[in-house]
C-alpha positions as a Python dict, from the first residue, in 0.01 Angstrom:
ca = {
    (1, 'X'): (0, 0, 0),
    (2, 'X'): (197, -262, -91),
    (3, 'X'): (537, -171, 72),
    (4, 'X'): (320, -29, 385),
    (5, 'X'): (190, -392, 433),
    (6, 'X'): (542, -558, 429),
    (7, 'X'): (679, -345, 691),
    (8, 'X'): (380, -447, 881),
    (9, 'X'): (435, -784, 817),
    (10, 'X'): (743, -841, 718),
    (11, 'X'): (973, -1054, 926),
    (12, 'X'): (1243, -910, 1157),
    (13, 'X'): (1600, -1100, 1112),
    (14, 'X'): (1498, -1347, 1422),
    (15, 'X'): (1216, -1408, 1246),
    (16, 'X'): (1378, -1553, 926),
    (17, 'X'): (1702, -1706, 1080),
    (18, 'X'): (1962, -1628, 809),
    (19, 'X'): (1715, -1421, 607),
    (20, 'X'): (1838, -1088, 584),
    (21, 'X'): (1559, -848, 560),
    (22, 'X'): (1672, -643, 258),
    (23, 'X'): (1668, -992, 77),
    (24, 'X'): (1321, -1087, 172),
    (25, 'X'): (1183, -709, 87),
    (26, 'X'): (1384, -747, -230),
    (27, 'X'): (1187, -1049, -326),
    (28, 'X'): (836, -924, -232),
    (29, 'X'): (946, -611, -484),
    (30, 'X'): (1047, -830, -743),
    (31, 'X'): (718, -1062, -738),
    (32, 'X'): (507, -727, -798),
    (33, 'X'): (747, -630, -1035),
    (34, 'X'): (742, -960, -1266),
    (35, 'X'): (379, -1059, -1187),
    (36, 'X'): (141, -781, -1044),
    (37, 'X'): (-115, -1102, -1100),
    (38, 'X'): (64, -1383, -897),
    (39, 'X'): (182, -1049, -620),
    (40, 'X'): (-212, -941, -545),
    (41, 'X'): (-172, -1357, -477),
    (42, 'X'): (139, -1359, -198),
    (43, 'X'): (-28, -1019, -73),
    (44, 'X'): (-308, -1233, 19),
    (45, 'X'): (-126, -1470, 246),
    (46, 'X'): (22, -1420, 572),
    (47, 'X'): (366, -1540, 701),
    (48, 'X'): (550, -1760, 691),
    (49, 'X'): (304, -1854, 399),
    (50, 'X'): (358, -1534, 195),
    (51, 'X'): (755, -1582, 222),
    (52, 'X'): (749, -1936, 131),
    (53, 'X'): (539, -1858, -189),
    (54, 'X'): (722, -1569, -299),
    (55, 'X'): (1001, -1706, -229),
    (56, 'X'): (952, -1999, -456),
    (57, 'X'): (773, -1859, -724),
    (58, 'X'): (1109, -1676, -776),
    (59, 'X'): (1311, -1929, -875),
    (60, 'X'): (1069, -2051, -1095),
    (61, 'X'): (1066, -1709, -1264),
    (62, 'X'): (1422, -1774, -1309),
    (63, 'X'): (1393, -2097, -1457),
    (64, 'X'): (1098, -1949, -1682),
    (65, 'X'): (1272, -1674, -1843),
    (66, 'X'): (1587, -1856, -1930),
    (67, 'X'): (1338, -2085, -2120),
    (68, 'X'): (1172, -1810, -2311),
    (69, 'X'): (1429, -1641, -2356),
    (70, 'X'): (1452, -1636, -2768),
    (71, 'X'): (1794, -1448, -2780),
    (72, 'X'): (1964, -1762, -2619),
    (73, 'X'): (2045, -2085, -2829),
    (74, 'X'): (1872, -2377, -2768),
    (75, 'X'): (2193, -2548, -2649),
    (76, 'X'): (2240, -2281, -2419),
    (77, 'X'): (1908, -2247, -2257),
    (78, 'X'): (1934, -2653, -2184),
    (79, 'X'): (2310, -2574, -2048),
    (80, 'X'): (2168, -2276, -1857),
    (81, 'X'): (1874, -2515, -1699),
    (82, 'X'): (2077, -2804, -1573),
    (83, 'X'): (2374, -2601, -1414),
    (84, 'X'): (2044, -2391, -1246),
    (85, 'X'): (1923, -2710, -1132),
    (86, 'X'): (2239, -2846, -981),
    (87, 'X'): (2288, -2506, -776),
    (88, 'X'): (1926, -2598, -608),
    (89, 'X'): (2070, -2953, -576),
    (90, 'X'): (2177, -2996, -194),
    (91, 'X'): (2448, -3247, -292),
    (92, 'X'): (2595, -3103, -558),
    (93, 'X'): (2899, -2821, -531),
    (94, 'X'): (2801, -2594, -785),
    (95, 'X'): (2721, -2226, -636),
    (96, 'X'): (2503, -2009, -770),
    (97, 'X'): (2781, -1748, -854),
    (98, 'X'): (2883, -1986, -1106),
    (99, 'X'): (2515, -1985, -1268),
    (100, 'X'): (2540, -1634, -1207),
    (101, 'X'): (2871, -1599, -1401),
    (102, 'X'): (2731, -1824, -1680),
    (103, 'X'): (2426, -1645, -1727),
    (104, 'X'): (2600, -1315, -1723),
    (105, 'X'): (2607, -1263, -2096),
    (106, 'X'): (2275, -1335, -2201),
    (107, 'X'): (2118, -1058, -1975),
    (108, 'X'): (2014, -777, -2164),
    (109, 'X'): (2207, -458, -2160),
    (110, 'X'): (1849, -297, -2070),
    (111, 'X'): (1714, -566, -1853),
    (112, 'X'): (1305, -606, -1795),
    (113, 'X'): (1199, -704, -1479),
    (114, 'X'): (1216, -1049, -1539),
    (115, 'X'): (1611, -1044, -1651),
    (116, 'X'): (1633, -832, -1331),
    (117, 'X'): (1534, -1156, -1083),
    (118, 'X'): (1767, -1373, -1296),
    (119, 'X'): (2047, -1060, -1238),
    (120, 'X'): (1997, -1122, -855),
    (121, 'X'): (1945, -1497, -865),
    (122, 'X'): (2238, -1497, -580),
    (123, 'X'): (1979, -1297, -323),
    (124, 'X'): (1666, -1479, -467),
    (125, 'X'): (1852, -1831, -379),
    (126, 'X'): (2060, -1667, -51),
    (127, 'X'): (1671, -1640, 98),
    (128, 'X'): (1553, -1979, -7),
    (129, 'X'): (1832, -2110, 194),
    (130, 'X'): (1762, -1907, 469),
    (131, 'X'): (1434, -2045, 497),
    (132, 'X'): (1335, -2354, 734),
    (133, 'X'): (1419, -2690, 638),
    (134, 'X'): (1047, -2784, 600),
    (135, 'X'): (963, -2501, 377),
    (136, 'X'): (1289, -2615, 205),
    (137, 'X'): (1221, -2985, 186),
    (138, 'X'): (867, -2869, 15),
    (139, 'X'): (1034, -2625, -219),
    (140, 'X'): (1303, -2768, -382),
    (141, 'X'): (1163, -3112, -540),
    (142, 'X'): (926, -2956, -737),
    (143, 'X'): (1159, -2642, -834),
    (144, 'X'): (1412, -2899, -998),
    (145, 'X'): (1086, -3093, -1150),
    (146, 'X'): (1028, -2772, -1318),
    (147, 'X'): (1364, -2702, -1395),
    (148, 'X'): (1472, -2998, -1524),
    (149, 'X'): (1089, -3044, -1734),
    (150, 'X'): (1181, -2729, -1910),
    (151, 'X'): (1545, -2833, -1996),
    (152, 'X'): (1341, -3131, -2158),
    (153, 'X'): (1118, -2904, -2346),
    (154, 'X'): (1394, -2660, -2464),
    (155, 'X'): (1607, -2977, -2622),
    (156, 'X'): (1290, -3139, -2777),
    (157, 'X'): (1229, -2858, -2977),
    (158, 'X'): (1574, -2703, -3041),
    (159, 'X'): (1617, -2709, -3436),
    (160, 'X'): (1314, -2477, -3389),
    (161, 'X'): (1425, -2188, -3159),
    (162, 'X'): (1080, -2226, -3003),
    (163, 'X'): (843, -2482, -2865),
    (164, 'X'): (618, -2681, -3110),
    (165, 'X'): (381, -2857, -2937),
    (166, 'X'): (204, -3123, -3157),
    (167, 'X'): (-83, -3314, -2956),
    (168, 'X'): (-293, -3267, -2648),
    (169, 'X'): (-83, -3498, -2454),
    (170, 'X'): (202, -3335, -2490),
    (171, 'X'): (34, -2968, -2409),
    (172, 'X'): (-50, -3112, -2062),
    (173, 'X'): (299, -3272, -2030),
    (174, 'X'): (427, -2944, -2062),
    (175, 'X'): (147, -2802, -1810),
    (176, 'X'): (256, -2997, -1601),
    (177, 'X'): (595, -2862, -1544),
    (178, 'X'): (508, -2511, -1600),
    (179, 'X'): (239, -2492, -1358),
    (180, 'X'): (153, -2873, -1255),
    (181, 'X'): (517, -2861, -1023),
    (182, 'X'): (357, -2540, -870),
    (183, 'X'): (38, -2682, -762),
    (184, 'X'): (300, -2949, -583),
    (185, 'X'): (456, -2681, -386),
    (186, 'X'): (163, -2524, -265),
    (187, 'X'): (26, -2841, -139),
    (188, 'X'): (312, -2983, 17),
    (189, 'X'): (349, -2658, 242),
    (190, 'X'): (6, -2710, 326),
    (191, 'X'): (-46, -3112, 349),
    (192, 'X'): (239, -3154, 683),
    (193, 'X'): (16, -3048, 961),
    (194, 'X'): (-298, -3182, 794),
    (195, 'X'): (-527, -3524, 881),
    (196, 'X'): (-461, -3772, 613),
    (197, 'X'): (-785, -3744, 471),
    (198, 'X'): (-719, -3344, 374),
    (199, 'X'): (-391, -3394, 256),
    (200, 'X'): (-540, -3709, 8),
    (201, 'X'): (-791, -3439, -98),
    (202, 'X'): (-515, -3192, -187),
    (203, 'X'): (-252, -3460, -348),
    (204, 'X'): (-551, -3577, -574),
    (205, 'X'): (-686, -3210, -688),
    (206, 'X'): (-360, -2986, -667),
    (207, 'X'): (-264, -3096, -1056),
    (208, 'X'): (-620, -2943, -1149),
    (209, 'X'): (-611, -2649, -1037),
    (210, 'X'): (-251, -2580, -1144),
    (211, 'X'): (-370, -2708, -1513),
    (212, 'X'): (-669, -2476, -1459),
    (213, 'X'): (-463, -2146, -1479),
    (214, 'X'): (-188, -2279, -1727),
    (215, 'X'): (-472, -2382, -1995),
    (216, 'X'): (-619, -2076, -1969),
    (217, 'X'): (-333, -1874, -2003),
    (218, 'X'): (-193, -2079, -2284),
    (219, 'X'): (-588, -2026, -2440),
    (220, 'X'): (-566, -1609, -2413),
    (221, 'X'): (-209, -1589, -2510),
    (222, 'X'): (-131, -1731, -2801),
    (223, 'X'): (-30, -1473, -3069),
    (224, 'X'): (157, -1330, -2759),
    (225, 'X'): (355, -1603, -2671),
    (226, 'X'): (447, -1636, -3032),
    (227, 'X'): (570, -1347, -3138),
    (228, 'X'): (741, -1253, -2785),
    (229, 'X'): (847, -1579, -2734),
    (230, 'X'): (853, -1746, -3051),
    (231, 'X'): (655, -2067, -2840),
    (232, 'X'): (338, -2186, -2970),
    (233, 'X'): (171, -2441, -2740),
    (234, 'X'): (-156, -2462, -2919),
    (235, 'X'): (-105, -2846, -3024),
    (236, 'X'): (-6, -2855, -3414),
    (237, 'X'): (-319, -3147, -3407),
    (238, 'X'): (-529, -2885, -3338),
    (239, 'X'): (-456, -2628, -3601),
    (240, 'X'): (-403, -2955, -3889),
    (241, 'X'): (-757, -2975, -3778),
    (242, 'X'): (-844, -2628, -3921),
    (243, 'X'): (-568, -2632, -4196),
    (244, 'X'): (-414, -2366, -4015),
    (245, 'X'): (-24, -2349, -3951),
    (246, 'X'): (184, -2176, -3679),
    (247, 'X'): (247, -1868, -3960),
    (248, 'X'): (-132, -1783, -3907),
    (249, 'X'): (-141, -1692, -3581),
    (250, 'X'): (-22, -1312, -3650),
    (251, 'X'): (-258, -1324, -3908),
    (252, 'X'): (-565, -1122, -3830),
    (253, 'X'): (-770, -1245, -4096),
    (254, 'X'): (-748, -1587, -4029),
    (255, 'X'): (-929, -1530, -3663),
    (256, 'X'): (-1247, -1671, -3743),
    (257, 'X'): (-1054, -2000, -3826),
    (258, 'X'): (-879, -2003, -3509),
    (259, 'X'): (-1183, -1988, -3289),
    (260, 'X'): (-1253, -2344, -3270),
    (261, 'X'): (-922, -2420, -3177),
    (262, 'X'): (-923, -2157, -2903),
    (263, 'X'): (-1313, -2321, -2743),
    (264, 'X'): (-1062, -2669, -2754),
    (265, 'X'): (-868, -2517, -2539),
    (266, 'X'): (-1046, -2358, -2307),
    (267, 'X'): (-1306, -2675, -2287),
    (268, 'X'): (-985, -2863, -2165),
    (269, 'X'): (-916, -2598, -1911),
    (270, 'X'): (-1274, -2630, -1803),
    (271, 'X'): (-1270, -2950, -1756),
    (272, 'X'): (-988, -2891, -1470),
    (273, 'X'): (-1271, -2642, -1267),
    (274, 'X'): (-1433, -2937, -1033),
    (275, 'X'): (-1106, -3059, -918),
    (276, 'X'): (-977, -2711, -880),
    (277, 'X'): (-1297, -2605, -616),
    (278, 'X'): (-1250, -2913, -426),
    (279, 'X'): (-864, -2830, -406),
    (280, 'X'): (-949, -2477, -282),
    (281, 'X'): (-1228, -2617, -52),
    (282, 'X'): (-1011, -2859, 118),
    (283, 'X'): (-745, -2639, 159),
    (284, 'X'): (-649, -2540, 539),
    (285, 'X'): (-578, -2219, 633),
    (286, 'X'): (-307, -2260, 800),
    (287, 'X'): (112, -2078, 830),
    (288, 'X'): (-52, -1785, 684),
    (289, 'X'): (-241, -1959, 406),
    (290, 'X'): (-574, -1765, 310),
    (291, 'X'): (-867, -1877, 64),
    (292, 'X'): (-865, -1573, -66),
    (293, 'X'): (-515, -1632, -223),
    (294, 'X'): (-606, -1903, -441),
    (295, 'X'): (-958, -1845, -488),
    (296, 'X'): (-899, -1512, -674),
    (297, 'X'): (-678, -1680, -926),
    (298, 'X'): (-923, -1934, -982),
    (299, 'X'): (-1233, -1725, -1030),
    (300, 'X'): (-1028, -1491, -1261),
    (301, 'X'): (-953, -1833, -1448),
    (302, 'X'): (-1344, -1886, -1491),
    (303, 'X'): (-1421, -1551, -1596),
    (304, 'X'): (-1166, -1572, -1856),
    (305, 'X'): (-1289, -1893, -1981),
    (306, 'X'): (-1628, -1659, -2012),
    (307, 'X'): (-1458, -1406, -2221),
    (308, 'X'): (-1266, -1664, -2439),
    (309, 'X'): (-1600, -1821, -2507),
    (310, 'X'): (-1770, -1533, -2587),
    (311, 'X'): (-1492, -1360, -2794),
    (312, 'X'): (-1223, -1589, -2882),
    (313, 'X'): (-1123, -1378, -3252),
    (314, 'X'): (-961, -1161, -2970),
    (315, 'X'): (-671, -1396, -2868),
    (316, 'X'): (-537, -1361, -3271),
    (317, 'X'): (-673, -989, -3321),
    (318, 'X'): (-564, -827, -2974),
    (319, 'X'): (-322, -1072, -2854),
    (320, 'X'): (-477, -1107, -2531),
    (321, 'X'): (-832, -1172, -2392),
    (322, 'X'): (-877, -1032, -1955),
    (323, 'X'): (-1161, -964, -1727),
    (324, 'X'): (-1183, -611, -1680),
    (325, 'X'): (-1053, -401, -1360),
    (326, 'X'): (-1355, -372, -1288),
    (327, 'X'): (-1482, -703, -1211),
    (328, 'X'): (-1164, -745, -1069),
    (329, 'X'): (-1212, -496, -850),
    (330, 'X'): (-1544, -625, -741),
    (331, 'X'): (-1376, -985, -671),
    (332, 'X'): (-1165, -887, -425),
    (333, 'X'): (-1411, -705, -240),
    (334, 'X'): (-1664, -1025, -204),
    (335, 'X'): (-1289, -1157, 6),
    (336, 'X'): (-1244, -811, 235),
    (337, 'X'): (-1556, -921, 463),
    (338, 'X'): (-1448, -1150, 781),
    (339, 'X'): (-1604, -1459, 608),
    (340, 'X'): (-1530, -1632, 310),
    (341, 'X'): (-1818, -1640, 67),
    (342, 'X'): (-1938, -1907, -129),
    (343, 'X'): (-1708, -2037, -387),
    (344, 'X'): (-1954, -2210, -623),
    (345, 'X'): (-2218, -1961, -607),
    (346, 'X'): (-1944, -1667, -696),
    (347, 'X'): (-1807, -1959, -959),
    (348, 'X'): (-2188, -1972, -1129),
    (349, 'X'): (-2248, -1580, -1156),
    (350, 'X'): (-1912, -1550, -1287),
    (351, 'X'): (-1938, -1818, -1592),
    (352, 'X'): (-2265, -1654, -1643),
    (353, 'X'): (-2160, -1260, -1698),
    (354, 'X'): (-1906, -1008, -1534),
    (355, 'X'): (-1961, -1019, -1156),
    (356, 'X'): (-1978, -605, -1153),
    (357, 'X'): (-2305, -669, -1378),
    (358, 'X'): (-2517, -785, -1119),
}
């Protein structure tokens, strides 16, 4: 299905400009390959919308995986970051066959998918440039934001081969340029054709709902982001709290102390859910952009705040806490009718129980 719908939709070559087709199908590919979560998202949207945002998430894949990559010395990573953000720098010289070159011997002999985008970082890049100057002008700022905010991180916390985190503050600092930057993108290829009423509405709300889906996913993933990633951004306030220590997060027995720090978290994600709706209800649908896209995410987001609630010993004792396929399933059917439905009413059954309950 997936490769049936992007030769439907795909753009031909005078479509794109510069964009050379094999480029742009190579990208779709890849975002299903390093995200089957954020792909059912782009497979939502239409073009130029779809392009734009897969486009885009892609080089902040890049970006992501240099940073958490645990193989690479801190000095490295930071090295790595910057000369990534000068190639996306229109005004500075440095081509992304140099980054390319750099990066070279850090990518695994038996490269996952994710090493696999940073491998073809020349065709990922190669599209973005191909893309129009608006999309562009939207893109890029909050790309290098991104970039440049995880270069930060990296450096902060280098004499410990892995992010630390220590207060709240500093947990939505980083949120902010993991996801926050994102949330900026997706607004500012929305906000241009926009009255300025609608594009105040999305400026104000955009942060929430990117600091919606980072919390939660920092919430259901800790022992899995540290010990694949040797990152632990649970603040160390937090776990002082429960005289618990970054060592005790592999530690199945110690899951019943980690549940209070785990409703923390997720209370601070839930906090984010107003803004979020009125982001997704002011949100035009517009260059391809659907409801659907965005309101999936975010309804996934508030049945995993269910399940975290409900069985938070998980995130330490499984490693991960989801919403099963099923109500998954039944999510994206409420979106295959011609109209939308109703975003807080589907928001109220779902903090409530599984949608394929009732």
């Amino acid at each position: 299905m997936w490769n049936r719908k992007w030769s439907i939709v795909g753009m031909s070559r005078n479509q794109a400009g510069d964009v050379l087709q094999d480029d742009l199908d190579y990208c779709y590919d890849a975002v299903q390959d390093v995200s089957r979560t954020f792909a059912l998202t782009v497979a939502e949207l239409d073009e130029p919308m779809s392009r734009d945002i897969c486009v885009g998430y892609l080089l902040c894949r890049i970006a992501d995986t240099i940073e958490d990559a645990g193989h690479i010395p801190p000095a490295d990573q930071r090295e790595l970051l910057n000369r990534y953000n000068q190639v996306l720098d229109p005004e500075d010289d440095t081509t992304v066959e140099q980054f390319r070159e750099e990066v070279d011997q850090w990518i695994p002999e038996e490269p996952d998918a994710d090493w696999e985008v940073v491998a073809a970082v020349p065709r990922v890049v190669r599209t973005f440039e191909a893309l129009d100057e608006s999309s562009k002008r939207a893109i890029r700022p909050p790309v290098r934001e991104l970039v440049d905010g995880m270069a930060m991180f990296v450096e902060r916390y280098a004499e410990h081969g892995g992010l630390r985190l220590q207060t709240f503050d500093e947990l939505e600092e980083y949120c902010w340029y993991a996801a926050g930057t994102v949330g900026t993108l997706v607004t500012g290829l929305l906000a241009r054709n926009v009255d300025d009423s609608v594009g105040e509405t999305l400026q104000n709300n955009a942060r929430s709902f990117a600091m919606l889906l980072q919390l939660v996913n920092v919430s259901k993933d800790v022992a899995t982001d540290y010990e694949e990633e040797n990152n632990v951004y649970i603040p160390q306030e937090l776990l002082d709290d429960q005289e618990l220590d970054t060592e005790d997060i592999p530690n199945d027995a110690k899951s019943e102390e980690f549940v209070p720090v785990i409703h923390r978290v997720t209370d601070r994600a839930e906090s984010y859910l107003d803004g979020a709706q009125t982001w997704l209800e002011a949100m035009p649908e517009i260059r391809g952009n659907t409801l659907s896209a965005w309101a999936i995410p975010f309804l996934l987001a508030v049945g995993t705040i269910r399940e975290l609630e409900k069985r938070p010993e998980d995130v330490i004792e499984e490693g991960n806490v989801k919403v099963s396929r099923s109500e998954v399933t039944t999510l994206f059917a409420m979106f295959a009718g011609d109209d939308d439905p109703s975003l807080e009413e589907l928001r109220t059954k779902m903090r409530q129980r599984p949608l394929d309950e009732y």
